[in-house]
C-alpha positions in Angstrom: -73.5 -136.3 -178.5 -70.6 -137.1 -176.1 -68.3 -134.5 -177.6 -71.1 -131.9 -177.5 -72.3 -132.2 -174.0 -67.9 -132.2 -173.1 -67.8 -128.6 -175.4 -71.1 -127.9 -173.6 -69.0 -128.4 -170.3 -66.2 -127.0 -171.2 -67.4 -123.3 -172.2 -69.5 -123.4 -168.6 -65.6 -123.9 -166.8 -64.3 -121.8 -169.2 -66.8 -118.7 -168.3 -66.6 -119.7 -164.6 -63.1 -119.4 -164.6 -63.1 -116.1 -166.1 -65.2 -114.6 -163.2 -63.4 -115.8 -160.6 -64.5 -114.0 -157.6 -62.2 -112.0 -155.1 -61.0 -114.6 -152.2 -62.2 -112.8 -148.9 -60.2 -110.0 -147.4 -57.2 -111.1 -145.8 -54.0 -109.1 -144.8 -52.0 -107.4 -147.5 -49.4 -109.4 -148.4 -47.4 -110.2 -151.8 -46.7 -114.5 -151.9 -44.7 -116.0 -154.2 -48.0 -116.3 -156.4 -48.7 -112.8 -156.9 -45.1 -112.2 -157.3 -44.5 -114.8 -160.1 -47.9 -113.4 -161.6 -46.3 -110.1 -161.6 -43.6 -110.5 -163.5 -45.0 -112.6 -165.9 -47.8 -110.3 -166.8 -45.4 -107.3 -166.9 -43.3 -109.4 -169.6 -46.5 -109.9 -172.3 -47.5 -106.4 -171.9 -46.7 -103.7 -174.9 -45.3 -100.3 -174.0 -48.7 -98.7 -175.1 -50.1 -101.3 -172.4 -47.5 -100.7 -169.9 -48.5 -96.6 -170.2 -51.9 -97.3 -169.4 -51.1 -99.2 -166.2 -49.8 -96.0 -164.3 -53.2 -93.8 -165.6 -56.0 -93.5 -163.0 -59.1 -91.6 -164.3 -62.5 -91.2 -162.3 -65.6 -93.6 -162.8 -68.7 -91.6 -161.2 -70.8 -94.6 -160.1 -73.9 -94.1 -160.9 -76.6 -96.5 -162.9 -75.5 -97.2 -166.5 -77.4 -98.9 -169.3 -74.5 -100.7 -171.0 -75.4 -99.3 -174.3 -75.9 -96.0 -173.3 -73.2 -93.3 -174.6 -71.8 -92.5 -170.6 -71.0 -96.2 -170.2 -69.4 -97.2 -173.5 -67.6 -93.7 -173.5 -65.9 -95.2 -170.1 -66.0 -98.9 -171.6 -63.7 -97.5 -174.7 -61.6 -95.4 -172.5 -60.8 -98.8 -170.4 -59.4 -100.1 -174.0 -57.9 -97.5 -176.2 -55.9 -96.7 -173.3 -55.4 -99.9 -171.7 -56.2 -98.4 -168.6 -54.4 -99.6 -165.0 -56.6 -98.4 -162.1 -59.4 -96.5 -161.8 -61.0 -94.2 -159.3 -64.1 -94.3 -157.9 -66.6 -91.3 -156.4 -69.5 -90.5 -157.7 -71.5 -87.4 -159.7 -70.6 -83.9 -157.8 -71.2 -80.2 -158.3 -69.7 -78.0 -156.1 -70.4 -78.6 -152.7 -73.3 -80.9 -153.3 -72.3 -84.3 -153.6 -74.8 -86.8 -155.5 -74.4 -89.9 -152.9 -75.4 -93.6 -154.8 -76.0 -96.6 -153.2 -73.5 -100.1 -152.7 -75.2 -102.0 -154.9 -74.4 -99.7 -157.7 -70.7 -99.3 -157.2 -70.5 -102.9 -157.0 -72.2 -104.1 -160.2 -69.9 -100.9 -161.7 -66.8 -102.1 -160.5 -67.9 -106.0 -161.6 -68.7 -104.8 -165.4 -65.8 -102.3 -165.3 -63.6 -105.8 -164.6 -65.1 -107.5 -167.5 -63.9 -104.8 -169.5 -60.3 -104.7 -168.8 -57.5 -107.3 -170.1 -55.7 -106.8 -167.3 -57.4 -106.7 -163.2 -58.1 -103.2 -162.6 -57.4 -101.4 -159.7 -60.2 -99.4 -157.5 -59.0 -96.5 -155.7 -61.4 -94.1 -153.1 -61.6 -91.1 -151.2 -62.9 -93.1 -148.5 -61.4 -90.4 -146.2 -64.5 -91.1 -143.6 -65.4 -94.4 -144.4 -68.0 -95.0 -147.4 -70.3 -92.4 -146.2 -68.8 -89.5 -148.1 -70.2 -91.1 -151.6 -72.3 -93.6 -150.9 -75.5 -94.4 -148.8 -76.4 -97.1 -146.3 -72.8 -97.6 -145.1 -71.1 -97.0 -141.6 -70.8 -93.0 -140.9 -67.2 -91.7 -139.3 -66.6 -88.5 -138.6 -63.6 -86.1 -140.1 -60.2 -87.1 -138.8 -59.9 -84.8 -136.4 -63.0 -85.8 -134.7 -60.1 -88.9 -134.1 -58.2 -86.2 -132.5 -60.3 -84.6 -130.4 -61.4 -88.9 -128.9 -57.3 -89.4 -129.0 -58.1 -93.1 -128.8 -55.7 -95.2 -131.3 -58.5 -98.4 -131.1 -60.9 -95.5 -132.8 -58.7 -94.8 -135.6 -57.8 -99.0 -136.4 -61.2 -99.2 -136.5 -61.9 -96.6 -138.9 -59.3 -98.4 -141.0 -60.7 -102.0 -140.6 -64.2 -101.6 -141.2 -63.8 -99.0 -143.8 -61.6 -101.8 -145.6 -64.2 -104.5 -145.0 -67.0 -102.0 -146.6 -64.8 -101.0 -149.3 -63.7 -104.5 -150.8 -67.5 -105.4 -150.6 -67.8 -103.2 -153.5 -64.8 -104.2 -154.8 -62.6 -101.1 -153.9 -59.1 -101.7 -152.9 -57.0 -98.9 -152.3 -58.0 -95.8 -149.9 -56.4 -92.4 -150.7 -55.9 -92.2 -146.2 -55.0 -91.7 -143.9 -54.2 -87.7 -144.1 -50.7 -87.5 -142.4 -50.8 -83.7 -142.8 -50.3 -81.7 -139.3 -52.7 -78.6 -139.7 -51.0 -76.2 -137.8 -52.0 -73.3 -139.9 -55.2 -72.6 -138.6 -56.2 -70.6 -141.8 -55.5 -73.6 -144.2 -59.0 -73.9 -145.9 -58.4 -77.7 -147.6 -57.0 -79.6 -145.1 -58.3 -78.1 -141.8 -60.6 -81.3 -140.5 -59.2 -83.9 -142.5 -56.0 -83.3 -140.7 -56.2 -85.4 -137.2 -54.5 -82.4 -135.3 -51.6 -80.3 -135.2 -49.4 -82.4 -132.6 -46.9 -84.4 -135.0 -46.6 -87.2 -132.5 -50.3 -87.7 -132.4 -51.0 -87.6 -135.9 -48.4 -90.0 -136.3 -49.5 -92.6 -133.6 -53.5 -92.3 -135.4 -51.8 -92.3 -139.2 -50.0 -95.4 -138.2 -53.0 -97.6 -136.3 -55.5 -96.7 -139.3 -52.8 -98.6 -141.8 -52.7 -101.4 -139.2 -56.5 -101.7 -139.4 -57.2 -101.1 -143.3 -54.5 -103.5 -144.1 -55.8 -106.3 -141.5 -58.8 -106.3 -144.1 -56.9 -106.2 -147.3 -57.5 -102.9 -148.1 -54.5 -100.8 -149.3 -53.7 -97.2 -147.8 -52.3 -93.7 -148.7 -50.2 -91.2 -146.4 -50.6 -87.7 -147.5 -49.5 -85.2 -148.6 -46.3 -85.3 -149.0 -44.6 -83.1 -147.7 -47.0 -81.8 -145.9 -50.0 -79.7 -146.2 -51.0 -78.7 -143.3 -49.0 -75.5 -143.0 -50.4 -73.7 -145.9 -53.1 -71.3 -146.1 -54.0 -71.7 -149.7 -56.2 -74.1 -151.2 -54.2 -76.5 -153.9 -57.2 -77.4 -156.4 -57.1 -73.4 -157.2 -53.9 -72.0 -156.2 -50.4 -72.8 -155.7 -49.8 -73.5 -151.7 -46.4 -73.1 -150.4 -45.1 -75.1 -147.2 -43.0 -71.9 -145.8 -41.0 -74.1 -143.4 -36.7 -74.5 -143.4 -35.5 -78.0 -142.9 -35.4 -78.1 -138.8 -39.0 -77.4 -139.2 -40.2 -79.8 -142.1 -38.0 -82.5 -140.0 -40.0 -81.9 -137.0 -43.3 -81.3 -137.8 -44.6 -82.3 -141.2 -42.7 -85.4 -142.0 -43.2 -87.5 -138.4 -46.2 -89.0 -139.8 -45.0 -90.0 -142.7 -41.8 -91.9 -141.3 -44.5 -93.6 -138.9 -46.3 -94.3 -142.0 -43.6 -95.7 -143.8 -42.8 -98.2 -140.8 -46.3 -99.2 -140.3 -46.1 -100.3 -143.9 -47.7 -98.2 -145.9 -48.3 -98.8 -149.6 -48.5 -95.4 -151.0 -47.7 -92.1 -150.8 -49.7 -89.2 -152.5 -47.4 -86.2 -153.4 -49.0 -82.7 -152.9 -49.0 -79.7 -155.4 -47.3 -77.7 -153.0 -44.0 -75.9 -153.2 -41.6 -76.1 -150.5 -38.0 -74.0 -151.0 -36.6 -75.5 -148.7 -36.3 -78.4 -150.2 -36.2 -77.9 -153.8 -35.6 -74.1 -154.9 -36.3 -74.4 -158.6 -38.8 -72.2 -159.9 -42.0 -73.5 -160.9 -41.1 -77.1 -159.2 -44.0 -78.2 -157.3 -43.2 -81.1 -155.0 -45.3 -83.4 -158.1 -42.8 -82.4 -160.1 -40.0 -82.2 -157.6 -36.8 -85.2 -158.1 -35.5 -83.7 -155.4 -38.5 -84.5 -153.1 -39.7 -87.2 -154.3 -36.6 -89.7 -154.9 -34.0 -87.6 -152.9 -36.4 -87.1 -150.0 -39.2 -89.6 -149.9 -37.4 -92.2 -151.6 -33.9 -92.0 -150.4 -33.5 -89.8 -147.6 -37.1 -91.8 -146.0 -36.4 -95.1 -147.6 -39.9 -95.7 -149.4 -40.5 -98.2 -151.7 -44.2 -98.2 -152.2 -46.0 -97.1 -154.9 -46.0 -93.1 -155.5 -49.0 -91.4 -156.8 -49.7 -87.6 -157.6 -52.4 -86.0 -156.0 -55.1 -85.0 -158.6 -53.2 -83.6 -161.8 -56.5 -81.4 -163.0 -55.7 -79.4 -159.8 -55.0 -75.4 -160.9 -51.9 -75.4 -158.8 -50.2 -77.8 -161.1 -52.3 -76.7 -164.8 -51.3 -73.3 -164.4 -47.6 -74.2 -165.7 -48.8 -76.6 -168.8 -51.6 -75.1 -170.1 -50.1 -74.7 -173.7 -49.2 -78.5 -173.3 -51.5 -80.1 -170.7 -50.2 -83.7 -171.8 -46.7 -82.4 -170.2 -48.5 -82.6 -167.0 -47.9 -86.2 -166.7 -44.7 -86.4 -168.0 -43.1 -84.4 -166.0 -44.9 -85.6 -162.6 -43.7 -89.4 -164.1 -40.1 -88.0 -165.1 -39.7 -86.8 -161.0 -40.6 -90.2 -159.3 -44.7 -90.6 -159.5 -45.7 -94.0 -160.1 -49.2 -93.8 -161.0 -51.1 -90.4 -162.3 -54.5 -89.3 -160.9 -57.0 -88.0 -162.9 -54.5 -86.0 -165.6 -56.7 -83.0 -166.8 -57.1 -84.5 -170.7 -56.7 -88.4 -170.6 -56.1 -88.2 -174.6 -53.2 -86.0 -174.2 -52.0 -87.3 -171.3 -51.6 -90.6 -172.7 -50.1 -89.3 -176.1 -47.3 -87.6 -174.7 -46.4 -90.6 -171.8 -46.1 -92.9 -174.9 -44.0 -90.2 -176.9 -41.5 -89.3 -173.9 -41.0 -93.1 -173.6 -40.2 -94.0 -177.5 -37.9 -90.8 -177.9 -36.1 -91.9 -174.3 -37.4 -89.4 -172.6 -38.6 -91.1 -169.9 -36.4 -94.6 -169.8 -38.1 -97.8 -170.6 -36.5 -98.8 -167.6 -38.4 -96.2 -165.1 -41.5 -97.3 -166.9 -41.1 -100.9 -166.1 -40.6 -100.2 -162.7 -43.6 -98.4 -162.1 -45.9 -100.8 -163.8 -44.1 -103.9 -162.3 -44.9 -101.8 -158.8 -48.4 -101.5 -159.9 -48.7 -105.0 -160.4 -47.4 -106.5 -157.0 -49.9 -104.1 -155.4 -52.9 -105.6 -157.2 -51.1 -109.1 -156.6 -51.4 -108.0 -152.6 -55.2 -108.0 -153.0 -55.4 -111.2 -154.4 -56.5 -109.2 -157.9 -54.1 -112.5 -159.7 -56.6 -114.9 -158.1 -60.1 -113.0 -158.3 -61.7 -109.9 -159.5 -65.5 -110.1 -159.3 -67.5 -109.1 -155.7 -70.5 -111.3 -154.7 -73.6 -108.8 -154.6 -75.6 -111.2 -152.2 -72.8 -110.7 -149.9 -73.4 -106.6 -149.2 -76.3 -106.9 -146.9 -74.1 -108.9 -144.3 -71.2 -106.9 -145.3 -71.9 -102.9 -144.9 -73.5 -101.1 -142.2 -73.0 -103.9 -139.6 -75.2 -102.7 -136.3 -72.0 -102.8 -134.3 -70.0 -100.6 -136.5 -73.0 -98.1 -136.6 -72.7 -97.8 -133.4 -69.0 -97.2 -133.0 -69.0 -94.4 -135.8 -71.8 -92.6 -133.5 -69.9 -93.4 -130.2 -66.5 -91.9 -132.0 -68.3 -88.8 -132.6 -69.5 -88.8 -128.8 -66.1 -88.9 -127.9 -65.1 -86.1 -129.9 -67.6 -83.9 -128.5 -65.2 -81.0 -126.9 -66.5 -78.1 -124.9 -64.6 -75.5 -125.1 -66.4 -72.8 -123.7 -69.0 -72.8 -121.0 -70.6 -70.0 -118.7 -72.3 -71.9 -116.6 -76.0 -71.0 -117.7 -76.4 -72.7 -120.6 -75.8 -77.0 -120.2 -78.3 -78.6 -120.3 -81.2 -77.7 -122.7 -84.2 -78.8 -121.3 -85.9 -82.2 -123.4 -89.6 -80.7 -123.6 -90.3 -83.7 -126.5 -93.0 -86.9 -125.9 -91.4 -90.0 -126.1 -95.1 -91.3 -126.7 -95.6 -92.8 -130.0 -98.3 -91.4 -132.0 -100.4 -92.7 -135.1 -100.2 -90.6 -138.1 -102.5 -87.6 -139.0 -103.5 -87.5 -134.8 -102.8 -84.5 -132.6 -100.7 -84.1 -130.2 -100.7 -82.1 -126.6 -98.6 -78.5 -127.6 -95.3 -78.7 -125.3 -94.9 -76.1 -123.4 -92.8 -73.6 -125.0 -89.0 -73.9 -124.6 -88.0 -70.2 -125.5 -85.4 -71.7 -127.9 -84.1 -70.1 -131.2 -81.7 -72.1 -133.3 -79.6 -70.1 -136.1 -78.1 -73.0 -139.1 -75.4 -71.2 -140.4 -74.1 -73.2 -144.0 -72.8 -72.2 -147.5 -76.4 -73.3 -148.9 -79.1 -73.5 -147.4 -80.2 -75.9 -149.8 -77.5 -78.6 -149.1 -78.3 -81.6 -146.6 -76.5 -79.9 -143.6 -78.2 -79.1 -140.6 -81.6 -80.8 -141.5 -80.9 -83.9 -139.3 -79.9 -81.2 -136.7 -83.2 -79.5 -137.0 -85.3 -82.9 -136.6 -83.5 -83.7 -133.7 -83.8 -80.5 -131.8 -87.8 -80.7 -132.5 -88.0 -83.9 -131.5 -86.9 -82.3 -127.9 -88.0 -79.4 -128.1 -91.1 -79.3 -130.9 -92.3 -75.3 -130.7 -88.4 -74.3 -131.0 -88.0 -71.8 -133.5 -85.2 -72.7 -136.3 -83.3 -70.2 -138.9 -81.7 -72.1 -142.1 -78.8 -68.9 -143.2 -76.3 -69.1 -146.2 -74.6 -66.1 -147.0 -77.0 -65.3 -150.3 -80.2 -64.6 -148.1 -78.0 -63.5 -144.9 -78.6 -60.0 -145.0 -82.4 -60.4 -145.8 -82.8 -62.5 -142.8 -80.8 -60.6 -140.6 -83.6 -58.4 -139.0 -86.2 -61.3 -138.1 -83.4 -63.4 -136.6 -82.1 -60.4 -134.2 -85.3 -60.1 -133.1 -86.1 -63.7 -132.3 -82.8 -64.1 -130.8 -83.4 -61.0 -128.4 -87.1 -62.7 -127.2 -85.4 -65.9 -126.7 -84.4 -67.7 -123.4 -81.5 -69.7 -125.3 -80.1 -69.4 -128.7 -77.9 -72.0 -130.1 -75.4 -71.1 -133.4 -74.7 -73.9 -135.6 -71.8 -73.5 -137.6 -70.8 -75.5 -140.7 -67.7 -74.5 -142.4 -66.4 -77.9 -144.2 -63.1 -78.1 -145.9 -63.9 -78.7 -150.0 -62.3 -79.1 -153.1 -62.5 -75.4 -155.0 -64.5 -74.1 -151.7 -64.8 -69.9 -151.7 -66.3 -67.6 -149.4 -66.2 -63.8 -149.7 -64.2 -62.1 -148.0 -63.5 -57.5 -147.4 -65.4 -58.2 -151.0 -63.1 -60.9 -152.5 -64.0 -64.7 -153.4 -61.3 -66.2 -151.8 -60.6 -70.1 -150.2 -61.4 -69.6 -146.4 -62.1 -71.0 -143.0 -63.7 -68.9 -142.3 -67.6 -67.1 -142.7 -68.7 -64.8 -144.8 -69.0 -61.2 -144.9 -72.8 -61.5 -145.0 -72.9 -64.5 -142.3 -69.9 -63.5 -140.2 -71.6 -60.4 -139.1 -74.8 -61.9 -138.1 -72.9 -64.2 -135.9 -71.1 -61.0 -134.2 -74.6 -59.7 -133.1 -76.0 -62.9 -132.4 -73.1 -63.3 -130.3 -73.3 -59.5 -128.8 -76.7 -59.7 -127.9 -77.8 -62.9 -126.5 -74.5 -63.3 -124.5 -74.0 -65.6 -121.9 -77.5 -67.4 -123.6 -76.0 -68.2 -126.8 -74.1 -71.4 -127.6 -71.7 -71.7 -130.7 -71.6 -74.9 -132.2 -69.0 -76.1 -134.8 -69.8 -78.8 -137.1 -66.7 -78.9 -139.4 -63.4 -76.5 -138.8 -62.7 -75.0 -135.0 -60.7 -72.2 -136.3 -63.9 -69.5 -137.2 -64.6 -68.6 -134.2 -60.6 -67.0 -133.1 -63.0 -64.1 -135.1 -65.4 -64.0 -132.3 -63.5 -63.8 -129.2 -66.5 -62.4 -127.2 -68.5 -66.2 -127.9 -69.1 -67.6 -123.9 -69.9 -71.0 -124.9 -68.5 -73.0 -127.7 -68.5 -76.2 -128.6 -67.0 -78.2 -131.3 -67.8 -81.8 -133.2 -65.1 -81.0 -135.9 -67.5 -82.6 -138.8 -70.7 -82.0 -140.3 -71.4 -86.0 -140.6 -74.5 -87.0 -139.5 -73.2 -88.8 -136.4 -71.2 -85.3 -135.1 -74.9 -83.6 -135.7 -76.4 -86.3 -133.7 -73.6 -85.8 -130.9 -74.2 -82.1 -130.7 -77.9 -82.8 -130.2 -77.1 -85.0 -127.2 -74.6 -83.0 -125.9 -76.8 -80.1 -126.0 -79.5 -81.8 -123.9 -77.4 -83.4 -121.1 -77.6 -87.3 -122.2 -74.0 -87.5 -123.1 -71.1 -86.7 -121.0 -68.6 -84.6 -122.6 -65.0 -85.0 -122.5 -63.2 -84.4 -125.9 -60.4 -82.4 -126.0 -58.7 -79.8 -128.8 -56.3 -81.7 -131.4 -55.6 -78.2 -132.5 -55.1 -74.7 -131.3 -57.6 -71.9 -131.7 -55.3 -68.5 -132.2 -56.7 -66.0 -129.0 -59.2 -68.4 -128.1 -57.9 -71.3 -127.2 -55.0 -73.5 -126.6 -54.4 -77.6 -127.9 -55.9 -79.9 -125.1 -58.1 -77.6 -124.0 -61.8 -79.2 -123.2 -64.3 -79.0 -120.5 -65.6 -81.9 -118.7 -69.0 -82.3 -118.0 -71.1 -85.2 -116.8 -74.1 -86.2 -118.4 -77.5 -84.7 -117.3 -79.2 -87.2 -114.2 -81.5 -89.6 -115.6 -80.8 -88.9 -119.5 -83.0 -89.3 -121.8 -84.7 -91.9 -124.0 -83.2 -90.0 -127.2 -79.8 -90.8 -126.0 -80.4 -94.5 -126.8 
């Protein structure tokens, strides 16, 4: 009975003890522990193990029965290939992004633990905080919002609470901050993501976002490298080319990553860009560049993190493998990269990594390297002593009422007025701030003679709707105009019209930087910044007509409007995330001041630091609460 019950007891520590949980976030730091743990762990792994430790696939998260096909597909893939590191977003198609809920991406990254011999690593786009994929959390605006507020405290903040949400969930590793410097006002990817075009500024914001993601354990990513701001091509369907000689790379695109580098950063994503100037050879993206990866980033910059390839499945990179797509990897591991995001076949990527390393293609030696990397990095995060979250933990953890609140007062900030005649600040609140029970009527406002025009890529995206609610809620008889450039010219006539009765028309404007995003352009699909020809030309006689009465409003990239140079009022939240649409609203009707100024310049419009200050309206308003 005695030796029962002490089996019995046994098994229970036994279990325990393999679902250890995370210790709590602390600083990132590699002890002697996770050091010794490191190497150890390197030495009992097999080269078909150590391969698999430098692949990162995606993992949508997303509800999984764990019998169902989807989750032992994933499962398998976690153990044929001995996977390393995984990524985490969630289901997408095109520009509409199927959002799940922390709860979900926790028990997903728990199970996906369970699954693995070795601790996995969680990687994010978490370039705004946990908003962009999942619901409930703490909403940031883009980056250059953080431009726009030029408060360092704004970004560290972004970084810390991001990295407190994230390793609720059990995510470790953000792909930010974005050390690109967007001074090509045309580029359609990076555009917002960017936090402006002065080098200096970017770097001082790069640099205090690291400080705050790794005072929360959370590890970060500069990119990327070199630089991607000064392209006007879109990478995830062409190749982009950084057009800059040396004096000029020096200068402007690699500032932010030396600040990076000094601020500790633990890795650097390397772009599918070209740039001649600092490798020449034909068909050498800088993922495939030696010359810019060790001779520039590691060398010339001294890095010694962990170096990871942007996405591999982008078509600026397939285009030159597409007879051998498993080359993809090798030749992106063969030039420097550590770790390999998402290669475009995970079969043949992993086939030909083990190949190149059994002819000697790639030296056992690099290999080791990279994995024993890999491992120190999930040592910082405590991975050695803990991989499971605590689920009852969440609801203290994510979408704290004070961080709420910060994320909305960031976008405040940001609010930039660019261009004002004088006659249109402030709309006039006609809303009731009585409450009413449902089903009753209410007293008609009087009517406001307002005329709002929602200018998106599809209408039936989430965009603009919390806009609309907000401006009935002030002014409840206003008249409101969802466009997209398929039912643009159908519209076109009924809009004028409305716009030429009205006594104030406001334009919002969402153009939002996104993977594979195309407009159409003098009759082309092409990546843009730009509107389309069916909705650019709407906003040119908007614009004509109601003059002086019509305000502009960007939520998401500045840059559209240098095609509009007749707009007399335009202002600009530089994201379309819910707390910017909530900052237009109030900046619209008086109950915020305004004093944000351009991160970036606006070619014949407008010049960097450029920003009106306006007071808010006497007495405010109970909606700015």
């Amino acid at each position: 009975m005695l030796r029962r019950f002490t089996l019995i007891l046994l098994l229970a520590i036994g279990a325990a003890a393999k679902e250890r949980p995370l210790p709590p976030p602390a600083p990132v730091v590699l002890d002697r522990g996770g050091e010794r743990w490191a190497q150890r762990t390197l030495r009992r792994l097999t080269l078909e193990e150590k391969v698999g430790q430098v692949i990162m696939p995606w993992a949508r998260v997303q509800f999984f029965n764990f019998r169902s096909a989807d989750f032992l597909k994933l499962r398998d893939n976690i153990r044929k290939y001995h996977l390393g590191a995984l990524g985490i977003s969630v289901p997408a198609e095109g520009l509409f992004v199927y959002k799940k809920e922390p709860y979900e991406a926790a028990a997903l990254t728990n199970q996906l633990q369970r699954e693995s011999k070795v601790p996995l690593l969680f990687a994010a786009d978490f370039e705004r905080g946990l908003s962009m994929r999942l619901n409930g959390t703490t909403v940031f605006p883009h980056a250059m919002a953080f431009g726009a507020a030029n408060k360092t405290s704004y970004a560290e903040a972004l970084g810390r609470i991001t990295a407190a949400e994230s390793r609720a969930i059990g995510i470790h590793w953000n792909f930010f901050p974005d050390a690109d410097v967007n001074s090509n006002p045309a580029n359609p990817i990076i555009n917002t993501r960017s936090f402006g075009e002065d080098p200096e500024k970017v770097a001082d914001l790069v640099a205090a976002y690291i400080r705050g993601a790794h005072s929360q354990g959370l590890l970060s990513t500069a990119k990327h490298f070199p630089g991607h701001g000064d392209t006007g091509t879109d990478s995830h369907l062409a190749l982009a080319q950084v057009a800059g000689d040396a004096a000029r790379l020096e200068s402007v695109e690699l500032p932010p990553f030396r600040r990076a580098i000094e601020a500790g950063v633990d890795a650097v994503m390397i772009a599918h860009v070209t740039a001649p100037a600092l490798d020449a050879e034909e068909n050498h993206v800088a993922t495939t560049s030696r010359a810019i990866i060790d001779g520039l980033l590691k060398e010339s910059l001294g890095f010694r993190g962990l170096v990871i390839t942007d996405a591999l499945d982008m078509r600026a990179l397939t285009r030159l493998y597409v007879k051998d797509i498993g080359r993809t990897c090798v030749a992106a591991f063969k030039a420097g990269n550590d770790m390999l995001l998402i290669p475009p076949d995970l079969d043949a990527c992993y086939r030909s990594m083990v190949a190149a390393v059994r002819s000697g293609e790639v030296p056992r030696k690099q290999l080791d390297e990279s994995v024993l990397k890999i491992l120190r990095i999930k040592a910082s995060v405590g991975l050695h002593k803990g991989q499971f979250v605590d689920l009852h933990t969440l609801a203290q953890s994510i979408a704290q009422p004070e961080n709420i609140a910060l994320g909305q007062q960031i976008a405040d900030d940001a609010v930039t007025l660019v261009k004002d005649s004088g006659k249109f600040l402030p709309l006039k609140n006609l809303g009731t701030s009585e409450p009413t029970l449902p089903y009753t009527q209410t007293e008609q406002a009087a009517p406001s003679g307002l005329v709002v025009v929602i200018l998106t890529d599809d209408v039936r995206l989430e965009w603009g709707h919390l806009f609309e609610r907000q401006i009935r809620a002030r002014a409840p008889d206003a008249t409101v105009f969802f466009v997209d450039p398929r039912i643009a010219g159908a519209m076109t006539p009924d809009i004028l019209e409305a716009v030429g009765d009205a006594q104030k028309v406001v334009a919002a404007v969402y153009i939002v930087p996104s993977a594979g995003r195309q407009v159409k352009k003098s009759g082309k699909l092409t990546g843009s910044s730009g509107l389309s020809d069916a909705t650019g030309p709407l906003l040119q006689q908007i614009v004509e007509r109601a003059g002086d009465k019509t305000m502009v409003i960007s939520l998401g990239s500045p840059y559209f409007i240098s095609d509009f140079p007749g707009t007399q009022n335009y202002m600009c939240t530089f994201s379309n995330a819910t707390v910017s649409e909530m900052s237009a609203i109030k900046a619209l009707f008086g109950e915020i001041p305004i004093h944000g100024h351009l991160p970036v310049t606006i070619p014949n419009f407008a010049a960097r630091g450029q920003g009106l200050d306006l007071p808010a309206a006497s007495g405010g308003s109970e909606h700015a609460q």
